[in-house]
C-alpha positions in Angstrom: -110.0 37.6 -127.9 -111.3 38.8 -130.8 -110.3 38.0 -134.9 -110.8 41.0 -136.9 -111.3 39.5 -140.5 -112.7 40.9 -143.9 -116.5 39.5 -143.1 -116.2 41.6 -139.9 -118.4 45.0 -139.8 -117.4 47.5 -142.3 -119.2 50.1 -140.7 -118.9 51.7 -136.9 -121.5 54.1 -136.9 -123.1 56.2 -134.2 -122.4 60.0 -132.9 -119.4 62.1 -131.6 -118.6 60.2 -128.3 -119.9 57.0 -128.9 -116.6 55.1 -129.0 -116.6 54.5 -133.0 -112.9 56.3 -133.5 -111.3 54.8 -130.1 -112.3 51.2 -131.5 -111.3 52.0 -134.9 -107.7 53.3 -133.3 -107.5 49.9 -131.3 -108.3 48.2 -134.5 -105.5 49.9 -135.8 -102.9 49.0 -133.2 -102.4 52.7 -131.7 -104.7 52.2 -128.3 -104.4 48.9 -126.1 -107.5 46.3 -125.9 -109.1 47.2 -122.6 -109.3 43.5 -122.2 -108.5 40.2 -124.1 -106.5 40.5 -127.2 -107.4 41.5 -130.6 -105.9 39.7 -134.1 -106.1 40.9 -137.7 -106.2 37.9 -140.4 -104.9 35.8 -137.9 -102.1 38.0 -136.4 -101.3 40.2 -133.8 -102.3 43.9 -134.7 -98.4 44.9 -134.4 -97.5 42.0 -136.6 -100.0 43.5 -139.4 -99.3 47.0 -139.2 -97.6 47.6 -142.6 -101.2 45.9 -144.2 -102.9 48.6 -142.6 -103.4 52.1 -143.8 -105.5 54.3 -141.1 -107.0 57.3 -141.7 -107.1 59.6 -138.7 -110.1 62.5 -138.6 -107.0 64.9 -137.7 -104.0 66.2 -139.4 -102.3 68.6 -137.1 -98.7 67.5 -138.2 -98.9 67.7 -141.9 -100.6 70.5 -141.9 -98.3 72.7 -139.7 -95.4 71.7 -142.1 -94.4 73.7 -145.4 -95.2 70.3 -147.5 -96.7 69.5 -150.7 -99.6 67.3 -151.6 -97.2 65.2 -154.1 -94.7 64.6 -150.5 -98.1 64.0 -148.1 -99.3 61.1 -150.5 -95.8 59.5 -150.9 -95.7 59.1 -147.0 -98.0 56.4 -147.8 -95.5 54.6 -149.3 -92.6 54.9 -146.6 -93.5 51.8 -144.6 -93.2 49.7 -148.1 -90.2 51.4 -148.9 -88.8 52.0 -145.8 -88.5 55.5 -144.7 -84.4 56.3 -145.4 -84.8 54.2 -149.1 -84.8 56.9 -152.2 -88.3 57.0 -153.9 -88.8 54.0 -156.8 -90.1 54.1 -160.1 -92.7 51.7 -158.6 -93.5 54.8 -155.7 -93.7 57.5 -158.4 -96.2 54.9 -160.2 -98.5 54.3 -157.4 -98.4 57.9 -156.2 -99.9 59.2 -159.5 -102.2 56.5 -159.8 -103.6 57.4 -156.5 -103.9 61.5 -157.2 -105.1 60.4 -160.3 -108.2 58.0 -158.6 -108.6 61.0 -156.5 -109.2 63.5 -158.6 -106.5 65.9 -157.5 -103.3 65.8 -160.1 -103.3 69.2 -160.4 -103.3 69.9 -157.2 -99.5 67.5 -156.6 -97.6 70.7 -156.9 -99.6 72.6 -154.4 -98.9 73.1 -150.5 -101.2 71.3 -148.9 -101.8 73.8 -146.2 -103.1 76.3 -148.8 -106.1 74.0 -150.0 -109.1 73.6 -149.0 -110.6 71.4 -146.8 -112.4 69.0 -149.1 -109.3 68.8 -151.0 -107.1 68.3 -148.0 -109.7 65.4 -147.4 -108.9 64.1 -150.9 -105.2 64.5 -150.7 -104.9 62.1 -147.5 -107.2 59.4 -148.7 -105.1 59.4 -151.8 -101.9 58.2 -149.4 -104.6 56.0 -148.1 -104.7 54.3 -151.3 -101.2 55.0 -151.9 -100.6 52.3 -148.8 -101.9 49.6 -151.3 -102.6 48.2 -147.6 -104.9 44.9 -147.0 -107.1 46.7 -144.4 -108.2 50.4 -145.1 -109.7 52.1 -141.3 -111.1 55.4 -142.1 -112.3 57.8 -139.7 -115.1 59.9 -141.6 -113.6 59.6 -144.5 -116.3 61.9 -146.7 -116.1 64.8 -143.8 -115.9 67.6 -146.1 -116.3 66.2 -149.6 -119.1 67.1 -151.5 -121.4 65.5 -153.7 -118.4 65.2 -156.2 -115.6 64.0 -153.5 -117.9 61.4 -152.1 -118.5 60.3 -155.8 -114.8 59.8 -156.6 -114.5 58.7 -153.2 -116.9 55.7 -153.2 -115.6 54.5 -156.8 -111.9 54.6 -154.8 -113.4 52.6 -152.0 -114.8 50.0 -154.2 -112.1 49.5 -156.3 -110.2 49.0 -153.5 -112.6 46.5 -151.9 -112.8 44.6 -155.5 -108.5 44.0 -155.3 -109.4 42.1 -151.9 -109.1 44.8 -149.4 -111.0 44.9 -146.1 -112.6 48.7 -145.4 -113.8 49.8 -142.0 -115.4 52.8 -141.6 -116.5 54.8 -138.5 -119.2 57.2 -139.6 -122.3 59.2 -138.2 -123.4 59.4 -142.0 -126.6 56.5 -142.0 -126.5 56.7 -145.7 -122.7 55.9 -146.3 -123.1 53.0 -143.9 -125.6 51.4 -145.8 -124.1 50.8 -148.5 -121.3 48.5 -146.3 -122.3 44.8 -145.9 -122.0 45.0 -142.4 -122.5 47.6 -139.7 -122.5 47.9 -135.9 -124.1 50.5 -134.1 -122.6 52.2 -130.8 -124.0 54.6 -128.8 -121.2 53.8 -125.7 -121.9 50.3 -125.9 -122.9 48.2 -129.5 -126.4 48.4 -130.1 -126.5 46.2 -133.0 -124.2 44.4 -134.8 -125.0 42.7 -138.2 -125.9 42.9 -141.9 -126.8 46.5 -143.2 -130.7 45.9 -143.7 -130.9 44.5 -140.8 -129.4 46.9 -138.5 -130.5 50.1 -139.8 -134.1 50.0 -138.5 -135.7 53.3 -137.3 -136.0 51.6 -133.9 -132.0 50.7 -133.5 -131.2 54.1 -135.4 -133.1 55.9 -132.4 -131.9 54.1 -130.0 -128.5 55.3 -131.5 -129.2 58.9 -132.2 -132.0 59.4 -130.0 -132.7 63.1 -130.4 -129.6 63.3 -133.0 -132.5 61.6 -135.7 -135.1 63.2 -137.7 -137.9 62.1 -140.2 -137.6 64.2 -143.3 -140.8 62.3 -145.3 -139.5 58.9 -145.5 -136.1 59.4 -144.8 -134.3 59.5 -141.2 -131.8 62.3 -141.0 -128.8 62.4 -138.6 -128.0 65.6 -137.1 -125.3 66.7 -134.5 -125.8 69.7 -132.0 -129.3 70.0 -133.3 -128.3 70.8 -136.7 -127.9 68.7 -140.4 -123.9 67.9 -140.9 -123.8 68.9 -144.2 -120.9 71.4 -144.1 -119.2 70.4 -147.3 -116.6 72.2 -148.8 -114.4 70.4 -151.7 -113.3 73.8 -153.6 
């Protein structure tokens, strides 16, 4: 049995395939423990669903319909609502606020299929916020944002974090997971587990990465496929 709590890691990092998103989808109640049990603040992960707001790396569903970014952020609010109630004054509130934090309140009127994908990114971690949920699980949450996005996105995250909510993020991106107070490192099976400056040595980081990891003068780089992951487009 493991107790998921705010002190817990805030980071999963490691590459494609090393099991980061299929624990951060059993932390968010949609795959099965393959053993034990597994308890949020002191509950069962069903129990807590509606205090959790999960953002997925995929977006198939919203994508293929004709919808726009104003109705993909208010889905955020459905489980608060419930998903047959009209929309409240408090929704409409919340829903601006959260474009607004985002960045993207011009872009409410716009079909979301016809943006781009840095601003697709920013539209579904405004219904992240939009949740107002207790724990945030984001699945590379700055995959496609540029320097801008993950500028308005960190501010989001930390404001979030200073109202008292727990954020867990899986991530290949070293730098973004050093700036979380807590980080475990999987590479198919946890490598290290503990405080950010502790964990992110070159030694652990190449056992991670192994071939994925570069020097670039003092700094270690992560690639993927042999190349540097920084395909960012937020226009």
């Amino acid at each position: 049995m493991r107790s998921l709590r705010g002190a817990d890691p805030s980071a999963l990092v490691g590459p494609n395939g090393s099991g980061k998103s299929t624990l951060l989808r059993t932390f968010a109640g949609l795959l099965s423990p393959l053993g034990g049990g597994l308890q949020i603040v002191g509950t069962s992960v069903q129990q807590a669903s509606r205090h959790i707001a999960y953002l997925n790396q995929f977006h198939s569903t919203a994508l293929s319909l004709p919808l726009r970014v104003n109705d993909v952020v208010h889905m955020g609010r459905l489980d608060q609502r419930g998903r047959f109630q009209r929309r409240t004054a408090v929704d409409l509130d919340i829903v601006a606020e959260s474009l607004h934090r985002m960045g993207i309140s011009d872009l409410a009127d716009r079909a979301i299929r016809d943006l781009s994908g840095g601003q697709r990114q920013r539209v579904f971690l405004a219904q992240i916020l939009a949740r107002r949920a207790d724990l945030l699980l984001l699945d590379e949450p700055t995959s496609g944002l540029d320097a801008v996005g993950r500028s308005v996105y960190l501010e989001a995250i930390e404001s979030e974090r200073s109202r008292g909510a727990a954020v867990i993020t899986a991530t290949h991106d070293v730098g973004e997971a050093a700036r979380c107070d807590r980080v475990m490192l999987l590479a198919g099976r946890l490598i290290a587990d503990g405080p950010a400056d502790v964990v992110l040595t070159p030694d652990n980081l190449l056992s991670t990465f192994g071939m994925g990891l570069s020097r670039s003068g003092d700094h270690l780089v992560v690639t993927e496929h042999g190349h540097h992951d920084h395909d960012h487009h937020d226009h």
